[in-house]
Structure formats: C-alpha cells, structure tokens
N, C-alpha and C positions, 0 to 999 in steps of 0.2 A: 267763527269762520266755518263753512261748508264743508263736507270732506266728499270727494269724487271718486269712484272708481275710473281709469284710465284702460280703456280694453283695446282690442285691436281699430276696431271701429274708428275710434278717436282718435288713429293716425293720420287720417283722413283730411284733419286737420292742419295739417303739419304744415309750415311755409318755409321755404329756401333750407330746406332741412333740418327744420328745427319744430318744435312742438312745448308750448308753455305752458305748462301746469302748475295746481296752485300748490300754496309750499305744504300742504297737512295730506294733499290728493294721493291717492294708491297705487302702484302700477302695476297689474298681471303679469304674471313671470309671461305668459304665451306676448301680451304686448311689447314687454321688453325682447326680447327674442325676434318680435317680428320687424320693431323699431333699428334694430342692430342690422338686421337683413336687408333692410329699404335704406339701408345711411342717413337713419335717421336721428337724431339729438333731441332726447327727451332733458328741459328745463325746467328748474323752476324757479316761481316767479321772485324778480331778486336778484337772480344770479348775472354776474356782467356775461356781456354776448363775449367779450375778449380771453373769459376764462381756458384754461385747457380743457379740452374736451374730456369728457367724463362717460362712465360706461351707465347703461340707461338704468335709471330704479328701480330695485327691484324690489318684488313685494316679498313680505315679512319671511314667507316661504316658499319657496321654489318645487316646484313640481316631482312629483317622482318621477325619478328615469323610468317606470315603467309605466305613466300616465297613458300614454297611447293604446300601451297594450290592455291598459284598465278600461280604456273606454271602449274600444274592442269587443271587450268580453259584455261587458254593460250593455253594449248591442246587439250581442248574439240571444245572450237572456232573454230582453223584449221580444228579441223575432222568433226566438223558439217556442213564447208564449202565444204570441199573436199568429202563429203558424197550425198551431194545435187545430185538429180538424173540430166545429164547432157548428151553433149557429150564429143568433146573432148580439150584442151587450146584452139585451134585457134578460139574457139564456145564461151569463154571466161566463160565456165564451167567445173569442177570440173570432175572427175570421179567415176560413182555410186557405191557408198559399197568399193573404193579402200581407206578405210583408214589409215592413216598415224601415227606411234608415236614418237617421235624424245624425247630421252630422255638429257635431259641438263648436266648427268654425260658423257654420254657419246661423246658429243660434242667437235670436237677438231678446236679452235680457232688459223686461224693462221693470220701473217698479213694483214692489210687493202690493198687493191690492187691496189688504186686508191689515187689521190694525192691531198692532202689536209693538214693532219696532218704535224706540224714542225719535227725537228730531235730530240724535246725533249720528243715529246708526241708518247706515244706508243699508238696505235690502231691497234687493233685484231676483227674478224667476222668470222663467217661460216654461210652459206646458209643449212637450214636444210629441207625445203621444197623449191621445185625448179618449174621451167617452165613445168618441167617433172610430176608434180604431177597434175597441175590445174592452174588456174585466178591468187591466192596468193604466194608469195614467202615470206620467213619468217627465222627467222636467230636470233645470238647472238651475240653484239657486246659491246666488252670492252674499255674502254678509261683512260687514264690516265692525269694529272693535265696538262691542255691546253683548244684552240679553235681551229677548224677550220671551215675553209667555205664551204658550201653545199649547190646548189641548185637543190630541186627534180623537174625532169619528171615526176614523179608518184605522187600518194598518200601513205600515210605512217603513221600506229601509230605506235607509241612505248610505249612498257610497262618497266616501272623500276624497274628492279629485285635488286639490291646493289647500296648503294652511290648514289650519286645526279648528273641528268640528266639537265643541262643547257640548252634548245635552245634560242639562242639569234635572234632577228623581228626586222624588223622598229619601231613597239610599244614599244620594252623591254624585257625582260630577261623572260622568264617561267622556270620553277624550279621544274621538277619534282622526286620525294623519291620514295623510296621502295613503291612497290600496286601502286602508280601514272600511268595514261592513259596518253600520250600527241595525239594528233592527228596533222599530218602537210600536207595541201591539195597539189596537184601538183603545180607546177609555184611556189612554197614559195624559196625565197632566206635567210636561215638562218645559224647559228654558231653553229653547234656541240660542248660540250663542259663541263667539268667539274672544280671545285675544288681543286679535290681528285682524286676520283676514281668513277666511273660509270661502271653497265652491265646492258644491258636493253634488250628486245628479241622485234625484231621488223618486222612486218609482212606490204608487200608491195603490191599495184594493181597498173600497170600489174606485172605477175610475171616475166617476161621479161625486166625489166626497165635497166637493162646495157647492154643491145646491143646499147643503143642509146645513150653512154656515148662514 
C-alpha cells in the first residue's frame, strides 16, 4: 500500500468537514494545524463517521516553536546574498536590489525528479530560487521513512525545518532536528534519509548544479 504526504493543499479536498486519508498516509504538523483552524476532521480510511471526534494526525514530529522564526532568518540569508551589489549568474553574483521572497505557504512541492529514492519512499522538492535569480539556488524538500544515495557536485547546507534529517558518511550517521544546520561540501558521497518524516529547505552553490547530473 501507498504512503501520502497529507499537506495543506489536500484540504482542499475535504467534504462536509471531513477529509479521508489512507491508513499508512502522513500528515504535516502545518496541515494538522490548518485542518483544526478550517473545522476540519482529518480520517482515516476505516474509521466509522459515528466515532467521537478525534484531534487531526499528527506527523511523527511536530515543528519547532521557533519554525517561523527559522524560516525568517532562511530568508533574509538568500536576500542578503542575492542583494550583494554584482553582475550577473555567469559572474557568479547575485543581482543588486533584485530581492527575492519565496514564501513556504506558498510553495508547491512536487516529485523528486531524479532517481534515487525506492518505490516506498516518497520524496517531494521545489526549487524556489533558481539560476535565474543568482550564484545560489535554494528550495524545499520532503521525505518520508527511507534512504537514498546522493552524491553532490556542488556544495549544499540544509536547514531542518520538521522531523529528522539523516545524512549518512564514511564516518557515521549526522542527525539533524528542527533549527539544526548540516553542511555537505562538493564530492561528498552520502544517504539522504529519515525515520519518519523530514522537510528541510536547502540552499545550493552553483545554482546550476543539475545540468551536470
């Protein structure tokens, strides 16, 4: 059986206040959250309509209380990068005053494009800054209970926005939570990889690095 992520999106769905999801399916702490605000009754599937109401699913790990403020600062990063007086990508700067803000509600996450993840693990990304803006390219990427293997061209941190961020090295396993930085240098051959469930926002140099994949 399938497994789903459940995001806000997919309340959209919802009928006579109610939304049916399957029984293995995910649900984002932000969907449960915004499901609760709309009066809405996240199910799943199975459960009698007669049952007493239950409060919505929630995913493996729930966000830090300072998530807002994390994404915030994540944003001021990119713009203070892309703000640098410059000229243009191929100069491998930014463009002056062209700042950028990419809001994470509004971000629509769709499959991974590239081949790595197994048929049980769902992975989802979107590129929110691109080649088009500057040097960095930058993006949101969700995973669900798996590994897979990666090895970057580039450099790359990632920031852990939900759940727990695995990358697996020659060394050993790094483990990074909600507010956690990882940094991974070019040439690193490592395992993308969760528990549970993972979203982390991660920002790349070049911002070009998949033309070479």
């Amino acid at each position: 059986m399938s497994r789903h992520v459940i995001a806000v999106r997919n309340l959209e769905d919802a009928r006579d206040g109610r939304l049916v999801i399957g029984e293995r399916d995910l649900v984002t702490p932000l969907a449960a959250e915004e499901a609760t605000a709309r009066g809405i009754r996240i199910e799943r599937a199975g459960e009698q309509r007669a049952a007493p109401p239950a409060a919505p699913a929630p995913a493996v790990q729930g966000p830090s209380p300072d998530g807002d403020a994390l994404t915030n600062i994540v944003r001021s990063v990119i713009a203070s990068v892309l703000a640098k007086d410059g000229g243009d990508t191929a100069n491998g700067e930014g463009r002056a005053g062209q700042v950028k803000l990419c809001r994470q509600s509004e971000a629509v996450l769709e499959d991974f494009p590239f081949a790595g993840p197994g048929p049980d693990q769902q992975v989802q990304a979107v590129d929110v800054v691109t080649s088009e803006d500057g040097p960095l390219a930058a993006g949101y990427l969700t995973l669900t209970a798996g590994t897979f293997p990666w090895t970057l061209t580039y450099d790359e941190v990632q920031v852990v926005l939900e759940g727990e961020l695995h990358i697996g090295t020659d060394s050993g396993v790094r483990v990074g939570r909600a507010g956690d930085v990882l940094y991974v240098p070019k040439g690193s051959a490592i395992t993308f990889g969760t528990p549970s469930w993972a979203k982390f926002v991660y920002v790349t140099f070049p911002s070009n690095w998949a033309e070479g994949r």
